[in-house]
C-alpha positions as CSV (number, residue, x, y, z in Angstrom):
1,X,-15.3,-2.0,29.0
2,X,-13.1,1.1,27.5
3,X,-12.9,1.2,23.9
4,X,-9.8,2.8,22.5
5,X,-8.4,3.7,18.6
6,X,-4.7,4.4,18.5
7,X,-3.6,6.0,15.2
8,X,0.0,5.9,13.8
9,X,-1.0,9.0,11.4
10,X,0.9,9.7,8.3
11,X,1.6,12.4,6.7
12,X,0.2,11.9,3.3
13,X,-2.7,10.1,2.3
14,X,-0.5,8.0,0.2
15,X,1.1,6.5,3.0
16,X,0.0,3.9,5.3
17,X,-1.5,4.9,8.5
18,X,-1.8,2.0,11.3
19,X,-4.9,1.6,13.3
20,X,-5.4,-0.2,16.2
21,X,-8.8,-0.8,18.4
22,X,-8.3,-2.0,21.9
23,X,-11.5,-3.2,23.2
24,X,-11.7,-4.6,26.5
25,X,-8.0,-6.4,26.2
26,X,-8.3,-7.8,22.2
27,X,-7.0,-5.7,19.8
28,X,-7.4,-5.7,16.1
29,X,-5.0,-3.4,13.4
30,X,-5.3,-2.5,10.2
31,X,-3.6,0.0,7.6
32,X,-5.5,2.9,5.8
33,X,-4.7,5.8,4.0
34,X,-7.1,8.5,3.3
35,X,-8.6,10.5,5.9
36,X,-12.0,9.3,4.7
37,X,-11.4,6.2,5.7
38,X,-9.9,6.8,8.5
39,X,-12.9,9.0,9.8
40,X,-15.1,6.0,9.0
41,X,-13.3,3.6,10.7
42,X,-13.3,5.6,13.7
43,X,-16.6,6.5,13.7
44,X,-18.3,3.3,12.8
45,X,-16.3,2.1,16.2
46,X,-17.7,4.6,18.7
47,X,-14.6,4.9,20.7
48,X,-14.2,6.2,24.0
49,X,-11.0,8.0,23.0
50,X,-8.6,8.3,20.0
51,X,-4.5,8.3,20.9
52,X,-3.1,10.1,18.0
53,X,0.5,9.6,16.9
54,X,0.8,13.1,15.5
55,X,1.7,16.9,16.5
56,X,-2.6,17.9,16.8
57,X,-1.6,21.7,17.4
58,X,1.2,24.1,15.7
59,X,3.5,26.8,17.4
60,X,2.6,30.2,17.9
61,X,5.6,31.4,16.1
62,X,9.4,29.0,15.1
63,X,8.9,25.1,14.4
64,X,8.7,23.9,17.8
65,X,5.6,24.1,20.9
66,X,6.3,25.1,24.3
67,X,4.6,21.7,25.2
68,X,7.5,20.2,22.6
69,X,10.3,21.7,24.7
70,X,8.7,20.7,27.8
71,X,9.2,17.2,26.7
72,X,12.6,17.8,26.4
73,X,12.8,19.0,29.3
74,X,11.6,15.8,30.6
75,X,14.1,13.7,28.3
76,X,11.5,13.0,25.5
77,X,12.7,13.4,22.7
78,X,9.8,14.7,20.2
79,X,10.1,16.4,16.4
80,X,9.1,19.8,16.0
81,X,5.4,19.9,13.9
82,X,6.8,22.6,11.7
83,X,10.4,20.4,11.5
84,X,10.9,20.3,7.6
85,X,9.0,16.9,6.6
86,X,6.9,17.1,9.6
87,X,4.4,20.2,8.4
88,X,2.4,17.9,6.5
89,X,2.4,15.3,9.4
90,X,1.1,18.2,11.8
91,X,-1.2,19.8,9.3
92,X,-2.8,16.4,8.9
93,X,-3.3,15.4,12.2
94,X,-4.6,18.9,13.5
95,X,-7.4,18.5,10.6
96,X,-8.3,14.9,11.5
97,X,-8.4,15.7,15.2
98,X,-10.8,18.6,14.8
99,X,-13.1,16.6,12.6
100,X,-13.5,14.2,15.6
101,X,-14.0,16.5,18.1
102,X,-16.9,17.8,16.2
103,X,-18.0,14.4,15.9
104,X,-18.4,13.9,19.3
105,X,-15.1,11.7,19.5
106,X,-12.7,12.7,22.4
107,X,-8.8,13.2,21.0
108,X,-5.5,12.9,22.7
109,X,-2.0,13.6,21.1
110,X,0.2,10.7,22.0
111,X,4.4,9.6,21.4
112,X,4.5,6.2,21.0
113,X,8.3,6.4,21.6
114,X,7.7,8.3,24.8
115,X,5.3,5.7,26.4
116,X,7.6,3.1,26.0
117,X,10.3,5.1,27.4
118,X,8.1,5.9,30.5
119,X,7.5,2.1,30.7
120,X,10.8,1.0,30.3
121,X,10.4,-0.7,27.4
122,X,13.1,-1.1,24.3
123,X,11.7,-2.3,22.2
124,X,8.2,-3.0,19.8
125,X,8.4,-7.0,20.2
126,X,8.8,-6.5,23.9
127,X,6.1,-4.0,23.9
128,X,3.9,-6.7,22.3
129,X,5.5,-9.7,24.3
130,X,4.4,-7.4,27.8
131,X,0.8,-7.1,26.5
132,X,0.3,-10.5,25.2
133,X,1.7,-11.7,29.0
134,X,-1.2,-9.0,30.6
135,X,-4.0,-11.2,28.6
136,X,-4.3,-8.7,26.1
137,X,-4.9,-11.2,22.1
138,X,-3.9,-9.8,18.9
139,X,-6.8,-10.8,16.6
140,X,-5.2,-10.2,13.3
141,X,-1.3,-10.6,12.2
142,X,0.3,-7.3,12.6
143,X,1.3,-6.1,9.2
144,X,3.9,-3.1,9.8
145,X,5.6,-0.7,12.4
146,X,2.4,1.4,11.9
147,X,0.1,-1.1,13.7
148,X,2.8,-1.5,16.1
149,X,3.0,2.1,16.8
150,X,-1.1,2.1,16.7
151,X,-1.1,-0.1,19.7
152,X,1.3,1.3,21.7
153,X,-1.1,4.5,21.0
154,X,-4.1,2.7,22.4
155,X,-2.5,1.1,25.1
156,X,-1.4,5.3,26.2
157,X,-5.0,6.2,25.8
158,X,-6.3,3.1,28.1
159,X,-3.7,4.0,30.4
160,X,-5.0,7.5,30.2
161,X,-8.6,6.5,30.8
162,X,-7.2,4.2,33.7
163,X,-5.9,7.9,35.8
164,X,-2.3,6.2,34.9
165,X,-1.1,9.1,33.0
166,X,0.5,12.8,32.6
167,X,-0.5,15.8,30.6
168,X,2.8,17.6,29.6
169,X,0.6,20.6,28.8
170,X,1.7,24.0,27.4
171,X,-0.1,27.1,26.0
172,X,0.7,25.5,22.4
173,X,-1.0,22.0,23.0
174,X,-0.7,18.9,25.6
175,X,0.9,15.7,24.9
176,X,0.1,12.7,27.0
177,X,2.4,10.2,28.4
178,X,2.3,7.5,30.9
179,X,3.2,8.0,34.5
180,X,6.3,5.8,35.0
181,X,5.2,2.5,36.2
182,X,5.8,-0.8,34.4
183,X,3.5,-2.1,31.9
């Protein structure tokens, strides 16, 4: 069984953040906002992997990554982490990632928008209609576009644990996407 937190980060704690665990095929959400509570979430889950929805890595130099235009490149559209209103967003997620890498907790920088691209998916409700018909059970009532997000960034990182994904990987960070196959 692979265990699997996706996180749809925000950029303040004041914010919601959506959560989601996927644990063999049932997956529960819920919305936090402080990075204390989002560290102990995590941790009290012992997850295989964490899929973050969030720039974990800033440019050398300007407000956009190699690995940013190398998405592009690839027809992914991604924001710059130093893109005015994204600083905070990046500054965030590099902190939180770092604190779970020391925890022992292995991190991956996911784009929810990209992986359903890659799937050929348009939309959230299908995204959640295509799991539900792959025996995958919602536990709880999704509450936002967060959660949403949050499980489409679990669903990258079991993909990822699966050998079904790509690392679009520059010298400024690596971003993970799905090969393209359907869901």
């Amino acid at each position: 069984m692979v265990k699997v937190i996706g996180v749809d980060l925000a950029g303040s704690e004041r914010r919601p953040t959506g959560l989601a665990l996927i644990d063999d095929k049932v997956i529960s959400c819920i919305t936090l906002h402080t990075d204390n509570e989002l560290m102990d979430y995590c941790l009290s889950r012992s997850p295989d992997l964490v899929a973050i929805d969030a720039p974990l890595t800033l440019p050398k130099r300007g407000i956009m990554r190699d690995v940013d235009r190398l998405m592009y490149k690839l027809g992914l559209k991604v924001l710059p982490p130093l893109f005015p209103g994204m600083a905070q967003l990046t500054l965030r997620g590099v902190k939180l990632s770092k604190e779970l890498r020391v925890k022992g907790i292995k991190v991956i920088e996911v784009h929810p928008r990209s992986t359903m691209r890659r799937l050929g998916i348009i939309s959230r409700i299908k995204f959640l209609t295509e799991l539900k018909d792959r025996g995958y059970l919602v536990l709880n009532n999704i509450r936002n576009v967060h959660e949403v997000d949050a499980i489409i960034a679990a669903y990258t990182g079991i993909l990822h644990l699966n050998g079904l994904t790509e690392r679009v990987k520059g010298e400024e960070g690596e971003i993970v996407i799905p090969i393209e196959v359907s869901i």
